[in-house]
C-alpha positions, 0 to 999 in steps of 0.5 A: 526466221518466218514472220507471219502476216495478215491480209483482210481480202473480200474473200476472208483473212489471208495469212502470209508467210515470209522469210529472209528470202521471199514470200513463202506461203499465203492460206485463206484462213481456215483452209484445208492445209491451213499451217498451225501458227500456235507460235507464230511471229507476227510482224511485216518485212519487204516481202509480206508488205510488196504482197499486201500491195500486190493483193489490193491491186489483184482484189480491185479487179486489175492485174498488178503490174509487179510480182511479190518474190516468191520462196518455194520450198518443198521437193523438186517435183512440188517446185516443178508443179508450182512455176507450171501454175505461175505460167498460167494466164491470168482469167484463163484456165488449164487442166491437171493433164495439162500441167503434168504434160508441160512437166513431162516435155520440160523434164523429158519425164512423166508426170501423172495427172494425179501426181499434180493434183496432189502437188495443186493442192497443197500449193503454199501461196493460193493466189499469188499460184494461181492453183484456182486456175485449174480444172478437170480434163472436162471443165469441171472445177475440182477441189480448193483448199480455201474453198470452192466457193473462193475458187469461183469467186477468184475466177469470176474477178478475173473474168472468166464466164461463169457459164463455162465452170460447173461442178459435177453436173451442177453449172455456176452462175 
């Protein structure tokens, strides 16, 4: 059974979703793929409350010193993509050729760069995966499902120099 959460981050409502066998999903609300939760259940359990604590520490500017368990679901390549994003250091970015080389040495496989992207984009557990860690071959930050003011914002709390990120041609500061 699903249970669903709410979370009050400075960025805007998180929803989390938790089953039996970890936290399986985390949406800013409004988000591209934002899931239709018309007949949601809401409550807590272990999972959604370990990721509550895991957020207030995150969102404080530290880096927890614990990981809410995690449940993918989806295909083999979707999973594949996602343990990829959580090798990710934190305040640190890769780009999405990057990813799809670490897949293609890990699976003796190819795997595109467009392949990935469409994989980082539909991650299911924004923060916790970290997908706002990726970024064009150039640097530049592409797409977010929360937003891309969001995506900046995560990165500045990590710590990254907002001098190295651009969009387009445009520099964020």
């Amino acid at each position: 059974m699903q249970i669903y959460g709410r979370y009050p981050s400075p960025l805007g409502e998180i929803l989390l979703r938790a089953d039996e066998h970890g936290l399986s999903g985390a949406w800013f609300c409004g988000a591209k793929y934002y899931p239709d939760i018309s007949s949601a259940a809401f409550s807590e359990n272990n999972f959604t409350e370990s990721a509550r604590s895991w957020l207030d520490i995150y969102f404080s500017g530290k880096t927890p010193d614990f990981f809410p368990k995690l449940h993918f679901t989806g295909s083999e390549f979707r999973k594949s993509v996602l343990l990829e994003l959580c090798g990710i250091e934190y305040g640190k970015t890769v780009s999405y050729g990057d990813i799809a080389n670490r897949i293609a040495e890990s699976k003796g496989s190819g795997a595109s760069a467009r392949a990935v992207g469409g994989a980082v984009s539909r991650n299911p557990l924004s923060v916790f995966v970290p997908c706002h860690r990726v970024v064009g071959a150039d640097g530049n930050l592409t797409g977010y499902a929360g937003g891309i003011e969001r995506k900046i914002a995560l990165l500045k709390l990590e710590g990254l120099d907002p001098a190295a990120l651009h969009i387009g041609k445009r520099a964020i500061t």
